[in-house]
C-alpha positions as CSV (number, residue, x, y, z in Angstrom):
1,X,0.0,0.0,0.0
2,X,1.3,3.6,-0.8
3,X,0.9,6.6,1.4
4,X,-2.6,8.2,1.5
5,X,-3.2,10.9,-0.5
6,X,-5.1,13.3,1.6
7,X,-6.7,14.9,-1.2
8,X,-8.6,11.3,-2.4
9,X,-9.6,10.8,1.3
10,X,-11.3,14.6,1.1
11,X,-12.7,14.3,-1.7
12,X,-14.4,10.5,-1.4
13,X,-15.7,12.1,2.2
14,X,-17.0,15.4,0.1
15,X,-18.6,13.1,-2.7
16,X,-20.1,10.9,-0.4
17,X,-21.4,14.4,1.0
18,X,-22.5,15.8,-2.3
19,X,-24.4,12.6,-3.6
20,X,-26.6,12.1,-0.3
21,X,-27.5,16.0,-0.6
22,X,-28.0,16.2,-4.5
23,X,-32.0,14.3,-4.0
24,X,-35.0,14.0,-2.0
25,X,-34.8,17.3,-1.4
26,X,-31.9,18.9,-2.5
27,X,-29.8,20.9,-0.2
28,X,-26.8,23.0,-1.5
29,X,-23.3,21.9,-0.2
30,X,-20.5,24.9,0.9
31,X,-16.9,23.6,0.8
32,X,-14.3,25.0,2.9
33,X,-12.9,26.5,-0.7
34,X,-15.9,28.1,-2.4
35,X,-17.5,31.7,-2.5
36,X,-21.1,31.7,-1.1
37,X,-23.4,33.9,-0.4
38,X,-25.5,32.4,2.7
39,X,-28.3,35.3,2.2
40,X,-29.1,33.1,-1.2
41,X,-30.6,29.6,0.4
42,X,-32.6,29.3,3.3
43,X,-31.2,25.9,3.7
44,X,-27.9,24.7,3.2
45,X,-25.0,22.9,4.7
46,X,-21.2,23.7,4.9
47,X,-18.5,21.2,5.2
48,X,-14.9,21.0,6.4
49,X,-12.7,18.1,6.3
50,X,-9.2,18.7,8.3
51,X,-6.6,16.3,9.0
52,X,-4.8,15.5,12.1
53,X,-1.1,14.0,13.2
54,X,-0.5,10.5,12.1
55,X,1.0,8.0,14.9
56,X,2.7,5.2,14.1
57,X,2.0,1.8,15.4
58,X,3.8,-0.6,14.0
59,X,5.4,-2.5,11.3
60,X,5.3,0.7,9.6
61,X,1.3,0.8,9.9
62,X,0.4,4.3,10.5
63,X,-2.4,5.8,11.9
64,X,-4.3,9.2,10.0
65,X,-7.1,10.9,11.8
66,X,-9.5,13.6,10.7
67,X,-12.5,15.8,11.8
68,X,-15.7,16.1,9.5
69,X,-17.1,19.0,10.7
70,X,-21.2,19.7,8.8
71,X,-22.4,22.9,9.9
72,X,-26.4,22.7,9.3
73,X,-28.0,25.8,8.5
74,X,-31.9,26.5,7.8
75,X,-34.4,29.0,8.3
76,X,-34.5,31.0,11.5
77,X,-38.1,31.0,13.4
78,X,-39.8,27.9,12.3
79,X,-38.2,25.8,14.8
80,X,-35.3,22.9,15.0
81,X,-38.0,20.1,13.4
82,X,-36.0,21.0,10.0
83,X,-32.4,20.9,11.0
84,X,-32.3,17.6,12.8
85,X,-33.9,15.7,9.8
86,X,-31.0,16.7,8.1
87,X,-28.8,16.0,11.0
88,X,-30.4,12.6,11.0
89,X,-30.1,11.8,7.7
90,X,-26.1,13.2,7.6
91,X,-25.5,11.3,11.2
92,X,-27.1,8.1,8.9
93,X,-24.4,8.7,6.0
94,X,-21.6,8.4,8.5
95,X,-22.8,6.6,11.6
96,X,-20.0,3.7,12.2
97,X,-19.4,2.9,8.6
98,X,-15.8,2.7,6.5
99,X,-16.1,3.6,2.6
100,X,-12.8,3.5,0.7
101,X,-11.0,2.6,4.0
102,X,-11.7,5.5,5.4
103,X,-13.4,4.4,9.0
104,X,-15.9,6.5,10.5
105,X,-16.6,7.0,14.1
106,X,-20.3,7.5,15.9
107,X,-21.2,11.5,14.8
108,X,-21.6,13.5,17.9
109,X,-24.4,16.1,17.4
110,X,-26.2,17.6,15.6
111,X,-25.8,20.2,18.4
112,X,-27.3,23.8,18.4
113,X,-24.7,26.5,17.8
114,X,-25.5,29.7,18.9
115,X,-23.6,32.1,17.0
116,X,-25.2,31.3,13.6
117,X,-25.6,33.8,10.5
118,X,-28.3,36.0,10.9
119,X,-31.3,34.5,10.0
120,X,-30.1,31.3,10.4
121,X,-30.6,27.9,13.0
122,X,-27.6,26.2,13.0
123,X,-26.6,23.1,14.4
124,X,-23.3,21.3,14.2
125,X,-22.3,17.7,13.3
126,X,-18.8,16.6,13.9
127,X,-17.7,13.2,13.2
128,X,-14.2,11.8,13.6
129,X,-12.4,9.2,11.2
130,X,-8.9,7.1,10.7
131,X,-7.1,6.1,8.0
132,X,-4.4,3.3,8.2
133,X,-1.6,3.6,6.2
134,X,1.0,1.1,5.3
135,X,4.5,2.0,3.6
């Protein structure tokens, strides 16, 4: 096995992302490198995938982690019903599974953030996952 290219691990975990949100409904997808105006959509969600240190293990196995962080927006003043359906159905994409060797863990939220764009309920998803490389 060769090292891990950071970049394929991002994008199957933003593909993965984009596929769930493209039907039934459709929710627009912010990445950590795009322009967007959040004043457009009432309901949207942003995504940032960041990597962490690698530790080695053993019999040069070594260990990747990352964060997946999915910040939920929707409409402000109709109520959290909304936001955790999505939340649901993102924690449901993730929950415990491994696609393309990347492993994910159990998400932890969504959770209500407080400081959200005006306008905007927001609620937070954060989900950790590994990646074991051998060289």
């Amino acid at each position: 096995m060769a090292a891990i290219d950071l970049n394929t691990v991002r994008s199957t975990i933003e593909t993965r992302l984009a596929t769930e949100l493209a039907s039934s409904p459709a929710i627009p997808v912010v990445f950590s490198n795009m322009a967007f105006d959040s004043t457009s959509e009432d309901t949207f969600v942003q995504c940032s995938t960041s990597f962490g240190t690698g530790s080695y293990l053993a019999d040069g196995v070594t260990l990747v982690a990352g964060l997946l962080v999915l910040n939920i927006f929707t409409e402000e003043g109709i109520g959290a019903g909304a936001n955790f359906t999505i939340g649901k159905r993102l924690r449901d994409l993730y929950n415990k599974v491994t696609v393309s060797d990347v492993i994910f863990d159990s998400p932890i939220g969504p959770e209500v953030l407080t400081s959200s764009p005006q306008g905007k309920f927001q609620t937070q998803l954060r989900i950790t996952f590994e990646i074991y490389e051998e060289l």
